[in-house]
Backbone as CSV, one residue per row, in Angstrom:
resi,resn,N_x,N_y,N_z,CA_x,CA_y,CA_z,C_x,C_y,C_z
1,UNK,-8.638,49.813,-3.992,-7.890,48.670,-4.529,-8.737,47.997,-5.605
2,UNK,-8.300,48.023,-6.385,-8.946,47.375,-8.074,-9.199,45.062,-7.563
3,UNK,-10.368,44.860,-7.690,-10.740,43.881,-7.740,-9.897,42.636,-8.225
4,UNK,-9.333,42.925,-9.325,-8.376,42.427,-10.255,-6.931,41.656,-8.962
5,UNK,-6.579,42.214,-8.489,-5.472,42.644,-7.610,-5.280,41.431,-6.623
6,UNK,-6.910,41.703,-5.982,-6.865,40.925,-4.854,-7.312,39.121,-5.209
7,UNK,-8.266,39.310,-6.394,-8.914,37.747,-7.110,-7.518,37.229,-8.234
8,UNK,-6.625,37.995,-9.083,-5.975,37.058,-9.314,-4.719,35.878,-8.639
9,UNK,-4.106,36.784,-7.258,-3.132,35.907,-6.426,-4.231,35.014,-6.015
10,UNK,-5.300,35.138,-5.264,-6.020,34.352,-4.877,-6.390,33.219,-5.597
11,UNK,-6.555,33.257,-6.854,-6.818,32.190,-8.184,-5.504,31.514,-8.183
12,UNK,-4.058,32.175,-8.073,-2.825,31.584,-7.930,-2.869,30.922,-6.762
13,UNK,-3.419,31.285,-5.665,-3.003,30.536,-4.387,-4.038,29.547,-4.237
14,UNK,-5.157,29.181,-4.771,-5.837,27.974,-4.374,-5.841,27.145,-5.937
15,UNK,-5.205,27.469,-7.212,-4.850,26.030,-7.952,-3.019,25.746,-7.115
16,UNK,-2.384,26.685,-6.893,-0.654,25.799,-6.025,-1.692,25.133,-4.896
17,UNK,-2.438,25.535,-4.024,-2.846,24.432,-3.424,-3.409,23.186,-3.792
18,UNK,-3.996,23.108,-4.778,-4.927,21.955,-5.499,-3.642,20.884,-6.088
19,UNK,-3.164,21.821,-6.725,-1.397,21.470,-6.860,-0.565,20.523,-6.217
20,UNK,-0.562,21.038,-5.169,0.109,20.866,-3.992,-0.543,19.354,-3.428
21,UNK,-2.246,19.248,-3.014,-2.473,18.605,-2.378,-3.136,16.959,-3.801
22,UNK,-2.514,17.278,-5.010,-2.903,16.275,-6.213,-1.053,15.656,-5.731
23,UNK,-0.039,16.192,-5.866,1.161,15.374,-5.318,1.175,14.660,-3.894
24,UNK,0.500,15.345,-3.171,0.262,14.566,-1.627,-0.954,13.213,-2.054
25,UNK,-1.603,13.450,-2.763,-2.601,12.307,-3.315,-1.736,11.197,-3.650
26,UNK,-1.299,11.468,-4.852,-0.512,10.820,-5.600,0.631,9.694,-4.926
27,UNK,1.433,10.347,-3.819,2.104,9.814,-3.237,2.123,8.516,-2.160
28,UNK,-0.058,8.414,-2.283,-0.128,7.299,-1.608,-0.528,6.086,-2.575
29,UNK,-0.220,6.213,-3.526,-0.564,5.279,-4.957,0.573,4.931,-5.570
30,UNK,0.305,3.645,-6.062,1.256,3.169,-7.149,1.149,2.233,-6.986
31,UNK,1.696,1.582,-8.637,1.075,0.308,-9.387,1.222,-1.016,-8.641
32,UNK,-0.318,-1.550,-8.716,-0.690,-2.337,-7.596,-0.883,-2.072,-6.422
33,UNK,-1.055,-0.799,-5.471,-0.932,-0.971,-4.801,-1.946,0.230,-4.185
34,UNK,-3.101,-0.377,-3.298,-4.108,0.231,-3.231,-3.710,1.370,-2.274
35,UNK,-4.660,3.024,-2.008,-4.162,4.375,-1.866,-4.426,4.246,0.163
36,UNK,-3.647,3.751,0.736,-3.288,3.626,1.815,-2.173,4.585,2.472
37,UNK,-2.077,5.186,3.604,-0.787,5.514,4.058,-0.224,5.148,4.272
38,UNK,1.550,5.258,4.348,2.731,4.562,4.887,2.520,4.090,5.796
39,UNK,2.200,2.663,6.549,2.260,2.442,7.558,3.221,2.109,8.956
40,UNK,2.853,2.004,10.100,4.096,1.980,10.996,4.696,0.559,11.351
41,UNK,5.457,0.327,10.818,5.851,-1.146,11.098,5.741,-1.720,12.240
42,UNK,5.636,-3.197,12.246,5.557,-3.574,13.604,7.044,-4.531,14.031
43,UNK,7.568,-4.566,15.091,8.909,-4.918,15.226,8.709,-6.291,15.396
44,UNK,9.981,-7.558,15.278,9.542,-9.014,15.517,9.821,-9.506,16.416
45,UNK,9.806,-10.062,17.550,10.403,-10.226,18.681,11.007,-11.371,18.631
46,UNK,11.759,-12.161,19.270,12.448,-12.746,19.679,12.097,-14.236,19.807
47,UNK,10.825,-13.906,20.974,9.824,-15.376,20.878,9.280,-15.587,19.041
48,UNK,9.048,-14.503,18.482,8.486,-15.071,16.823,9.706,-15.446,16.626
49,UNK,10.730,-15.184,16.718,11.968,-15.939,15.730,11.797,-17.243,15.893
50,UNK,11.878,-17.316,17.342,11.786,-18.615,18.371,11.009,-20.116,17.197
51,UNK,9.909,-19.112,17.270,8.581,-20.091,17.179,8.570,-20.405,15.282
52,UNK,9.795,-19.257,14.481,9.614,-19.628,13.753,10.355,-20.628,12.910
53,UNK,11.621,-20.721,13.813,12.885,-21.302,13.669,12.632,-22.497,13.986
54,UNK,11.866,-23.222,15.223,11.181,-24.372,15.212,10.384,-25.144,14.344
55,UNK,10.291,-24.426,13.442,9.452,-25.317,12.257,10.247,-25.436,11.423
56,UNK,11.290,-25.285,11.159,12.414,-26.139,9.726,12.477,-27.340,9.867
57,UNK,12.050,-27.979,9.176,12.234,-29.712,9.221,11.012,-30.641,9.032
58,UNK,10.243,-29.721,9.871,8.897,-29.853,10.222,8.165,-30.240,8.989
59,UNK,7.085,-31.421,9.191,5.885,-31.806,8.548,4.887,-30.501,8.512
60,UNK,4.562,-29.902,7.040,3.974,-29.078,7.304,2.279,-29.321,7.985
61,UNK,1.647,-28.236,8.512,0.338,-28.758,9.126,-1.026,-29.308,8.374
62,UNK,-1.676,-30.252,8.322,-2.185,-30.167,7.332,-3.669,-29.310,7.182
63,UNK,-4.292,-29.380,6.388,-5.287,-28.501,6.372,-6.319,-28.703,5.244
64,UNK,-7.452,-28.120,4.965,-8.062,-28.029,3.516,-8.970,-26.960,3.567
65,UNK,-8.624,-26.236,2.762,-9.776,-24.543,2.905,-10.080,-24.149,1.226
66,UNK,-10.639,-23.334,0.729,-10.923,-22.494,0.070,-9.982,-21.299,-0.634
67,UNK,-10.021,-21.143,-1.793,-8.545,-19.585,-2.001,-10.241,-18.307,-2.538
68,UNK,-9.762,-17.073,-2.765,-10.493,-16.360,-3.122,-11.572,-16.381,-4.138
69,UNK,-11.286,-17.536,-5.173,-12.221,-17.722,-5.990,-12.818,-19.369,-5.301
70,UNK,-13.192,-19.508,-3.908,-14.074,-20.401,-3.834,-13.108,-21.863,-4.243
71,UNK,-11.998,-21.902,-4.579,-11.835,-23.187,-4.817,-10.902,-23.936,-3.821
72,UNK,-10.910,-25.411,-3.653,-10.365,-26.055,-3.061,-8.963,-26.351,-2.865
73,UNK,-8.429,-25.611,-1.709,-6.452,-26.262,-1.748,-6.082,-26.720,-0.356
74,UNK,-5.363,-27.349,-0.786,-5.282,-27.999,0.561,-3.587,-28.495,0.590
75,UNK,-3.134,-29.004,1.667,-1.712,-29.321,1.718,-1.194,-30.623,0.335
76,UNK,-2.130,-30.710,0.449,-1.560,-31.998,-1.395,-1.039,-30.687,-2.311
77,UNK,-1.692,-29.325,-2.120,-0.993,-28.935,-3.381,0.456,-28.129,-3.185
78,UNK,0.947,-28.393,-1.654,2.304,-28.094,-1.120,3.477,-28.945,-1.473
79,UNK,2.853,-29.831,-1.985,3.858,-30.844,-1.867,3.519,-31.746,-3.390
80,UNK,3.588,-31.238,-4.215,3.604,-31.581,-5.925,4.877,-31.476,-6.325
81,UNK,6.012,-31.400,-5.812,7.892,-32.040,-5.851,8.367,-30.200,-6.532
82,UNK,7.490,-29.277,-6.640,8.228,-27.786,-6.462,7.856,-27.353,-5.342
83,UNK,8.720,-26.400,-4.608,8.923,-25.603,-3.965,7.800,-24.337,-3.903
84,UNK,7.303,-24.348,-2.290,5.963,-23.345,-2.226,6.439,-22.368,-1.396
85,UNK,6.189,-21.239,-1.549,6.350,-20.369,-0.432,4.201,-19.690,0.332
86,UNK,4.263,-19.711,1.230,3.345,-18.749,1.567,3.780,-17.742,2.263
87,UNK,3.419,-16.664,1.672,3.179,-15.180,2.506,1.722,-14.929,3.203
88,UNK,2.122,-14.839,4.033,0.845,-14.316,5.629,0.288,-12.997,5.511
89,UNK,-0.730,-12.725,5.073,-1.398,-11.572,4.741,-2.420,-11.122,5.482
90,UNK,-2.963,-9.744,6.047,-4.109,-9.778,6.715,-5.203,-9.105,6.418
91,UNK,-6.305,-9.317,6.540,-7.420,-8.275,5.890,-7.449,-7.093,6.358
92,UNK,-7.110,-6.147,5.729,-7.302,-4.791,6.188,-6.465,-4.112,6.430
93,UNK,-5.122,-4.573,6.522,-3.767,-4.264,6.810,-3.176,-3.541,6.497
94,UNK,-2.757,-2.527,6.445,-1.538,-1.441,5.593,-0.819,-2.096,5.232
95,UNK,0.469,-2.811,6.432,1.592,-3.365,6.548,1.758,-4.439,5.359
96,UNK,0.624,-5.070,4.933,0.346,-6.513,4.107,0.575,-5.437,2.675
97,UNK,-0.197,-4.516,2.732,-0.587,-3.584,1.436,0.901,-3.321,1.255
98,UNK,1.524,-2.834,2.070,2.855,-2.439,1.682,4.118,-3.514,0.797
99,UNK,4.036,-4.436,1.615,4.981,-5.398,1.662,4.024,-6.409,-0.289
100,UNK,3.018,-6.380,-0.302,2.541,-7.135,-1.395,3.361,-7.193,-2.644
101,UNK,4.057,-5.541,-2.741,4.419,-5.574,-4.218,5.610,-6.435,-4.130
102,UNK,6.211,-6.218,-2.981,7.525,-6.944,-3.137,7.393,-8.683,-3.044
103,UNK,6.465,-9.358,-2.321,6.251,-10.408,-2.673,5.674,-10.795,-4.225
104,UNK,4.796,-10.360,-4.582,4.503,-10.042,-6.267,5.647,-9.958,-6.691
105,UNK,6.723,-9.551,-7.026,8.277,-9.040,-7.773,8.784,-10.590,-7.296
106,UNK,8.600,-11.047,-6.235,9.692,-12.320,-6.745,8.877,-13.425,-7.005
107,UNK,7.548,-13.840,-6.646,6.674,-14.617,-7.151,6.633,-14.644,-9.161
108,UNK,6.591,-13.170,-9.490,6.498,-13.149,-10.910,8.402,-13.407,-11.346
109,UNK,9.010,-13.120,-10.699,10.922,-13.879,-10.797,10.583,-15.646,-11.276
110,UNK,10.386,-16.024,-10.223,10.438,-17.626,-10.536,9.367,-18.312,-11.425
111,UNK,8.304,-17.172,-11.397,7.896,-17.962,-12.677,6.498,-19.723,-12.286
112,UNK,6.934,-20.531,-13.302,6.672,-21.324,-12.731,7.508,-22.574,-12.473
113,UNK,8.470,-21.781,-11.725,9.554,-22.763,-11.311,9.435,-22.694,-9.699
114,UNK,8.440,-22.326,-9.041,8.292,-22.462,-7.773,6.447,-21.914,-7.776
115,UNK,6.114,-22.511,-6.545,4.898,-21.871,-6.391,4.457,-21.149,-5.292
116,UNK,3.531,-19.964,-5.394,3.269,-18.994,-4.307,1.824,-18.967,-3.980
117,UNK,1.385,-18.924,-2.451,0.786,-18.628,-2.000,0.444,-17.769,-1.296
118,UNK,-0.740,-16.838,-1.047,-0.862,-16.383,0.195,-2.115,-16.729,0.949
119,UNK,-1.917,-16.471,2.618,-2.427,-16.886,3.335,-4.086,-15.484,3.749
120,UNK,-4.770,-15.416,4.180,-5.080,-14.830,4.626,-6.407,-15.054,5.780
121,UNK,-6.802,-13.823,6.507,-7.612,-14.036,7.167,-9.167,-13.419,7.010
122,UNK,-9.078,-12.843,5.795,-10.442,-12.830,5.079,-11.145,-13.628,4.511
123,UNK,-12.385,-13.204,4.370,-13.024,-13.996,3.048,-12.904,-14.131,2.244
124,UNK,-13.679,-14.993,1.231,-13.198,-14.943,-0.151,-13.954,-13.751,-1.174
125,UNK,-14.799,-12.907,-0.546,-15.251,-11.658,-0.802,-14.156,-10.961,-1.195
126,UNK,-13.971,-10.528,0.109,-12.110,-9.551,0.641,-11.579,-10.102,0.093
127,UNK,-10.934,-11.088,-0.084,-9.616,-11.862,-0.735,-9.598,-11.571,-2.201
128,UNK,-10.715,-11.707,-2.962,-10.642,-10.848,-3.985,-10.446,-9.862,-4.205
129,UNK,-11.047,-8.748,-3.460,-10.978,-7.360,-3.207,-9.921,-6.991,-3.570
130,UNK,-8.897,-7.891,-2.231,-7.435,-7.729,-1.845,-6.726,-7.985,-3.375
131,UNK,-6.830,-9.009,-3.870,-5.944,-9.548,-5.040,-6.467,-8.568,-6.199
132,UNK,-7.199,-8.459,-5.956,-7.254,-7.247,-7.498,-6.828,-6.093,-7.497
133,UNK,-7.028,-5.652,-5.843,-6.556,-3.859,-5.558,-5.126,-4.221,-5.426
134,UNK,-4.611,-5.316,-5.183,-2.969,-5.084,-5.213,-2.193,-6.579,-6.345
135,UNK,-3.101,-6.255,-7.314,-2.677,-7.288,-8.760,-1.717,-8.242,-7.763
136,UNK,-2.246,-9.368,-7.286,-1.748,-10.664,-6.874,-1.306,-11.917,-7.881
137,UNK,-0.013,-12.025,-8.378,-0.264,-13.218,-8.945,-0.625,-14.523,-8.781
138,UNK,-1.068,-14.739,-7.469,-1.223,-16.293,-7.098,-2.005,-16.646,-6.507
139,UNK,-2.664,-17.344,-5.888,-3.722,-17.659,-5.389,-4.145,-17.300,-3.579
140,UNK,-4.772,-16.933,-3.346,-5.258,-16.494,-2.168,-5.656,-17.617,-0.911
141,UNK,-5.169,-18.442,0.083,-6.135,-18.877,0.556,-6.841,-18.958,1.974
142,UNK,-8.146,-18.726,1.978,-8.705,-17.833,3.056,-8.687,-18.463,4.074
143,UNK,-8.648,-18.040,5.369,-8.553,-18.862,6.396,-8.889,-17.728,7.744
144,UNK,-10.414,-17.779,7.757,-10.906,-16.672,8.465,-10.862,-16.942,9.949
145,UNK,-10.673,-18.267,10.113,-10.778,-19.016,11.473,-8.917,-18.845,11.868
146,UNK,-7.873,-18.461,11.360,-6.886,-18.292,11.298,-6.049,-19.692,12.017
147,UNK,-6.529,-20.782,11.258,-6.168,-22.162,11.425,-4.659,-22.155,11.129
148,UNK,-4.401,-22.002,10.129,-3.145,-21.877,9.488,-2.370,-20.814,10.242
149,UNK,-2.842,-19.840,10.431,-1.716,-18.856,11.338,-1.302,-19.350,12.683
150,UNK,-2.082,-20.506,13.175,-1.962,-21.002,14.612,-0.931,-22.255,14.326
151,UNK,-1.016,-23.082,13.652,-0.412,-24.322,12.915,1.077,-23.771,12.541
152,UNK,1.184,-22.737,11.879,2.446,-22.235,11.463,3.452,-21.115,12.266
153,UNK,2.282,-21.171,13.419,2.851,-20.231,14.414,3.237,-18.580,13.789
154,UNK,2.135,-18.171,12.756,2.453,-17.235,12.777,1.870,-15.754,13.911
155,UNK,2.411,-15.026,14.166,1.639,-14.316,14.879,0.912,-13.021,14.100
156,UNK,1.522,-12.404,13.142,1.674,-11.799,12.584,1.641,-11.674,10.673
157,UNK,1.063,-10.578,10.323,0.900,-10.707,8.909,2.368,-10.276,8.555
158,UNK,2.905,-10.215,7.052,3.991,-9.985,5.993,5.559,-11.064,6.941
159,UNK,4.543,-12.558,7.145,5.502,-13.578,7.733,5.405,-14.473,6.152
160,UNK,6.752,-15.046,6.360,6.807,-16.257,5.131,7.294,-17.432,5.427
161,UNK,6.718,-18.179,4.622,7.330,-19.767,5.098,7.557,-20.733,3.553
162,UNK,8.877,-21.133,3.383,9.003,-22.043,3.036,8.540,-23.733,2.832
163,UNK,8.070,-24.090,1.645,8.227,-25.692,1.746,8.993,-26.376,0.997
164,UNK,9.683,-27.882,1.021,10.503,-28.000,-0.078,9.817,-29.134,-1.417
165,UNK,8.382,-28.922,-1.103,7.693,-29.173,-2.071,7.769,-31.075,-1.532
166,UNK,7.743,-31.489,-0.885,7.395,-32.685,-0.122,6.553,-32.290,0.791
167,UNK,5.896,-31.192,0.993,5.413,-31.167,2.445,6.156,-30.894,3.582
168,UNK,7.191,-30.637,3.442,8.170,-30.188,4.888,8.478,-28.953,5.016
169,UNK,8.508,-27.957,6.018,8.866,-26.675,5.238,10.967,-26.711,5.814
170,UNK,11.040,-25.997,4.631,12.365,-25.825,4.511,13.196,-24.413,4.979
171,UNK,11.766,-23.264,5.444,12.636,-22.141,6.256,11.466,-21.613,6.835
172,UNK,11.457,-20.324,7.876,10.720,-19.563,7.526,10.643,-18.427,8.635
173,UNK,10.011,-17.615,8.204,10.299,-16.044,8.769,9.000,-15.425,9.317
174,UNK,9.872,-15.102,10.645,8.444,-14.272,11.461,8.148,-12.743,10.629
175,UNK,8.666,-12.567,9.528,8.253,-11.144,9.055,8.786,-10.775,7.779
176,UNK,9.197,-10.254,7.061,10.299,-10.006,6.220,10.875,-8.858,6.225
177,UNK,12.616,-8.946,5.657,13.126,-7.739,5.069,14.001,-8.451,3.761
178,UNK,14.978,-6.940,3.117,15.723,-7.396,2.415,16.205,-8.611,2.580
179,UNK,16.953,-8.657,3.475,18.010,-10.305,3.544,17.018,-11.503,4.230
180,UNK,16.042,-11.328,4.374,14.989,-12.239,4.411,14.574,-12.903,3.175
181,UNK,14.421,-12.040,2.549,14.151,-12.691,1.071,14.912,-12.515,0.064
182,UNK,16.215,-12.043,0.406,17.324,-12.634,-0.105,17.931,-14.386,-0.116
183,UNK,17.465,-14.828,1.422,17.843,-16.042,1.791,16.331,-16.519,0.933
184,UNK,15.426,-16.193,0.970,14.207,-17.219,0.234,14.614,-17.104,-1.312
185,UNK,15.472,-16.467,-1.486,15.352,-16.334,-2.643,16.662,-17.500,-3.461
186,UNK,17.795,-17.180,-2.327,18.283,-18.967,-2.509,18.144,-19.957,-2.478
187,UNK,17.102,-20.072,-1.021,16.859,-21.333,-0.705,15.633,-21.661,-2.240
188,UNK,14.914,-21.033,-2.721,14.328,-21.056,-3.460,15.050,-21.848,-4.867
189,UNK,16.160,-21.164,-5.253,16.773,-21.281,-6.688,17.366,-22.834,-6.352
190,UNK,17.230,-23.146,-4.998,18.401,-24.305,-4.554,17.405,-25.379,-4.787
191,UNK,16.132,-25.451,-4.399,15.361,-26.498,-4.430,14.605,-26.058,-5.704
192,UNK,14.734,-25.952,-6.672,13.850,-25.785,-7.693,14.596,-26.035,-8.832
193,UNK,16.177,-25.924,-8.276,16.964,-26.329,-9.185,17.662,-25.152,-10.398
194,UNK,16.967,-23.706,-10.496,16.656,-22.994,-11.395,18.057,-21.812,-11.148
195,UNK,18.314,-21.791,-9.864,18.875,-20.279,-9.323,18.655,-19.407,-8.777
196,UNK,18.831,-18.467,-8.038,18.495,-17.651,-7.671,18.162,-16.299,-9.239
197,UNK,16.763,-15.502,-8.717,16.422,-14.435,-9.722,16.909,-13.373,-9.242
198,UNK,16.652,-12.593,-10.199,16.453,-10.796,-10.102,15.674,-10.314,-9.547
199,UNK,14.619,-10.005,-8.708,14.005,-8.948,-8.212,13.794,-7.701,-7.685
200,UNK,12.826,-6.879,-7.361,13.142,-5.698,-7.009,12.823,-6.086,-5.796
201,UNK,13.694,-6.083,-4.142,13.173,-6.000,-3.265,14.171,-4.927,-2.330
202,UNK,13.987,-3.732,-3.321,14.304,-2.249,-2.677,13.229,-1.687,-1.660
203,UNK,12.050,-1.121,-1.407,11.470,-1.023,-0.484,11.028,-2.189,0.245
204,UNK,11.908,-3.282,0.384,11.783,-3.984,1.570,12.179,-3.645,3.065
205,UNK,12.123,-3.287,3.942,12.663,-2.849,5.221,14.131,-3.980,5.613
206,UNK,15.137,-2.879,6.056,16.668,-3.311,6.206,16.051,-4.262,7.324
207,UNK,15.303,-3.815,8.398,15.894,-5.031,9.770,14.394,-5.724,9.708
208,UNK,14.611,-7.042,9.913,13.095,-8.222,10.019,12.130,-7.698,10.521
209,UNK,11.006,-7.381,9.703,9.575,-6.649,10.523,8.429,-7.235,10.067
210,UNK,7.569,-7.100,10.869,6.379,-7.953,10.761,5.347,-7.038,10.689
211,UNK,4.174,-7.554,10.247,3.020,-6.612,9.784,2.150,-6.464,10.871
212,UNK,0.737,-6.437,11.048,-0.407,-6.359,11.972,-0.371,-8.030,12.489
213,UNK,-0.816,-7.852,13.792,-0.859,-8.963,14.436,-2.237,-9.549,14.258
214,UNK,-2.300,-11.241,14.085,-3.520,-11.745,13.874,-4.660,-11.689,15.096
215,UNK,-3.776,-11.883,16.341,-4.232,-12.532,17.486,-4.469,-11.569,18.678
């Protein structure tokens, strides 16, 4: 058997593999969004609805911490007469990684006709990390002691909460999906005065799910 024969399929069969395994690469990337696997969602239970449905009306908690670049925020800047949302994020998280772009897509919608936060339970090391590997538009703020996740009753990361920019919060969700932030996305246009936007929140998950648990 001529040399030729057996080394050129072989040259064919390990670049289709190289091939092969540069599309399996690929498929865990995309813009903004650091090279993680699909992760497995976590379901919301019943008691989080509970606990989260109890806070509409509510004085939000107060607090004063640090965002990723070291600087000072605190509940005065919840309540400057626009409308805040925070998203609950966790260090290290898939579930957070996943869900980011779609909070990013309606944060960059409103513009600065509402304001966004996120919460997290890193440092302000990580918190950078985080905001650069998944282009964050808004400010980070750290809360490693997970003060704020206890105050807001969250249990769980990719939770959101409404304020109506007095300091009160005006909704909020043990997790998100589509029609989760469909409704933030009214209640949003309603208190800001502006409308509801456009966004992309197609890979949002159909039924309410929540990310990694804090606690």
């Amino acid at each position: 058997m001529r040399l030729s024969m057996v080394t050129i399929p072989l040259s064919l069969a390990i670049a289709a593999g190289g091939f092969a395994l540069m599309k399996v690469a690929a498929t865990g990337t995309s813009a903004g969004r650091t090279n993680y696997p699909i992760p497995t969602r976590h379901p919301v239970t019943a008691e989080m609805v509970k606990a989260a449905s109890a806070l509409k009306l509510k004085a939000a908690p107060r607090f004063q911490l640090v965002d990723h670049e070291s600087r000072q925020v605190g509940s005065s800047d919840l309540a400057t007469g626009k409308p805040s949302v925070l998203f609950f994020v966790k260090d290290e998280c898939p579930c957070s990684i996943e869900a980011q772009p779609i909070f990013n897509n309606l944060a960059r919608a409103f513009g600065g006709d509402a304001l966004f936060f996120g919460v997290t339970d890193a440092s302000p090391a990580a918190a950078t990390q985080y905001v650069q590997a998944n282009v964050v538009p808004f400010q980070l703020i750290c809360d490693p002691q997970k003060g704020l996740m206890k105050s807001f009753q969250m249990e769980a990361s990719a939770s959101m909460v409404l304020l109506d920019g007095k300091g009160n919060v005006a909704q909020a969700w043990a997790g998100y999906s589509q029609d989760a932030l469909r409704q933030l996305n009214v209640l949003l246009g309603t208190l800001s005065g502006s409308g509801v936007r456009e966004f992309d929140d197609r890979e949002a998950p159909k039924k309410l799910t929540a990310g990694c648990a804090y606690f």
